[in-house]
C-alpha positions in Angstrom: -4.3 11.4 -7.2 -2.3 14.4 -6.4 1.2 15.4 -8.0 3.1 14.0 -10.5 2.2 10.4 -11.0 4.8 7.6 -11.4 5.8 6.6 -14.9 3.6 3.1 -15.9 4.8 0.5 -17.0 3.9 -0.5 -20.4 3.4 -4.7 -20.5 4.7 -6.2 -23.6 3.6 -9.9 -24.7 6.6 -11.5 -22.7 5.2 -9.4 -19.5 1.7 -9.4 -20.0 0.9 -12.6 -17.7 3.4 -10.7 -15.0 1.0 -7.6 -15.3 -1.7 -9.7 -15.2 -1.3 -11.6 -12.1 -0.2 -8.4 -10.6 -3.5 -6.7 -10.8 -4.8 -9.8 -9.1 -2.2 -8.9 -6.4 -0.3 -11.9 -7.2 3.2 -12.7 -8.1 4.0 -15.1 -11.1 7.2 -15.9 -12.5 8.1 -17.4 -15.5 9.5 -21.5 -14.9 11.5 -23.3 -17.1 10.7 -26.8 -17.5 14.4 -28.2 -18.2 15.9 -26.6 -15.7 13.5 -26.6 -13.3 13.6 -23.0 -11.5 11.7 -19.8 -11.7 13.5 -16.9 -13.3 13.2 -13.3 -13.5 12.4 -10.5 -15.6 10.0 -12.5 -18.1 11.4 -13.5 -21.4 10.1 -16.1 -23.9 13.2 -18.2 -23.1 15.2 -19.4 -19.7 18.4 -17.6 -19.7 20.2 -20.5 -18.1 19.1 -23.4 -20.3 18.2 -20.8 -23.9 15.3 -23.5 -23.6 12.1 -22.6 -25.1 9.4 -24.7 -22.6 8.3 -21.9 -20.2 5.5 -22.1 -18.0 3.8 -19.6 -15.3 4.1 -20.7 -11.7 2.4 -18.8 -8.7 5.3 -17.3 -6.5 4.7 -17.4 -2.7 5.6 -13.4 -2.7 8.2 -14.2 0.8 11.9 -13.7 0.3 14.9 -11.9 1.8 16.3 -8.5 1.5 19.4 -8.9 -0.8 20.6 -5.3 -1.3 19.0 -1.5 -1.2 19.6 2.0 -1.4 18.2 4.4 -0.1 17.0 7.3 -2.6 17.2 11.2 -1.4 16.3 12.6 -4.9 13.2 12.0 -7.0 14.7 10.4 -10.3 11.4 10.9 -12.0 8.3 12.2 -11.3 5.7 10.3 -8.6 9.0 9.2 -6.4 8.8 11.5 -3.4 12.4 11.2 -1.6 13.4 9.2 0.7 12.2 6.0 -0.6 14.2 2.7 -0.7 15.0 0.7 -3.7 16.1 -2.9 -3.4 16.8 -6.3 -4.6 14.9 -8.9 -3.0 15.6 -12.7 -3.7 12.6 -14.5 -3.6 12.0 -18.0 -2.0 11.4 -19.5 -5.6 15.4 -18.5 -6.5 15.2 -15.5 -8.4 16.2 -12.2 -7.5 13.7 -8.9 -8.3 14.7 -5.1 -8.5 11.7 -3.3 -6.8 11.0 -1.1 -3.5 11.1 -1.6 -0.1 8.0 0.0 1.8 6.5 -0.3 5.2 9.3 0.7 6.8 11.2 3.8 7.6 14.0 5.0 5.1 16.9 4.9 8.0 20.1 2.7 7.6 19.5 1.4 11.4 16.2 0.1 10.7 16.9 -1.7 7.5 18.9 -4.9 7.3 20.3 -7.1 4.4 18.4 -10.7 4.8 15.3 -9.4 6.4 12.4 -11.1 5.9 10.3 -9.7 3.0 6.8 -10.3 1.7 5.3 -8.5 -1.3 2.4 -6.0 -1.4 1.1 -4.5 -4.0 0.7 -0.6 -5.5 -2.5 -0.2 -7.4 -1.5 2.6 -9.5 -4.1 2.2 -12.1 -7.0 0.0 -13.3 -4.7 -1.8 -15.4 -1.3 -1.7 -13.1 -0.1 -2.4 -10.1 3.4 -2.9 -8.9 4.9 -5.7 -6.4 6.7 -3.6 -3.5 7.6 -5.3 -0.6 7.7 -4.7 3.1 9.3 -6.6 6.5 7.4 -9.9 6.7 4.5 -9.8 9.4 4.8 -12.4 12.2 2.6 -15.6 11.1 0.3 -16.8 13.3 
């Protein structure tokens, strides 16, 4: 890789089953059994409920395009202006801060409630991040 690199993430034992289905280039989220919904960022508890019975459920990685911004300075290092960041609530409830790719950085090309699917970043061995993009057509 050339240039600065992006900061990485640094799992912790709340994330690491996140991370992990990540670098298999899929999206789990964290499912409380009383309450019965998915919720995100992973935590050992639900923050609706305080309930302690979590499990991990595969995410379908579809959703809508909350909310965005896009960026014209680089923050950090490894974010090369423009880029879009966003809030995309997924089709399991939840709603996830991340970045929208795949498309171009322009205000008339971008809409709130788009159709979004996730992709993934591999930025190491170890890490890769869930982006998404506008949702390809299904067959």
């Amino acid at each position: 890789m050339n240039g600065p690199q992006r900061p990485l993430p640094q799992p912790s034992p709340e994330t690491q089953r996140y991370w992990e289905g990540c670098k298999r280039h899929e999206l789990w989220l964290p499912y409380c059994l009383r309450c019965r919904e998915c919720f995100f960022y992973p935590r050992p508890f639900c923050p609706r409920c305080f309930g302690w019975e979590i499990e991990w459920r595969q995410a379908s990685g579809r959703g809508t395009l909350y909310t965005y911004a896009i960026q014209y300075r680089a923050y950090a290092p490894g974010f090369e202006p423009p880029y879009v960041t966003a809030i995309v609530q997924l089709e399991e409830g939840p709603r996830m801060m991340t970045n929208l790719v795949g498309i171009e950085p322009d205000p008339e090309k971008i809409r709130c409630d788009m159709p979004v699917e996730v992709v993934f970043e591999d930025l190491t061995d170890e890490i890769s991040l869930p982006m998404f993009r506008p949702a390809q057509p299904k067959d």
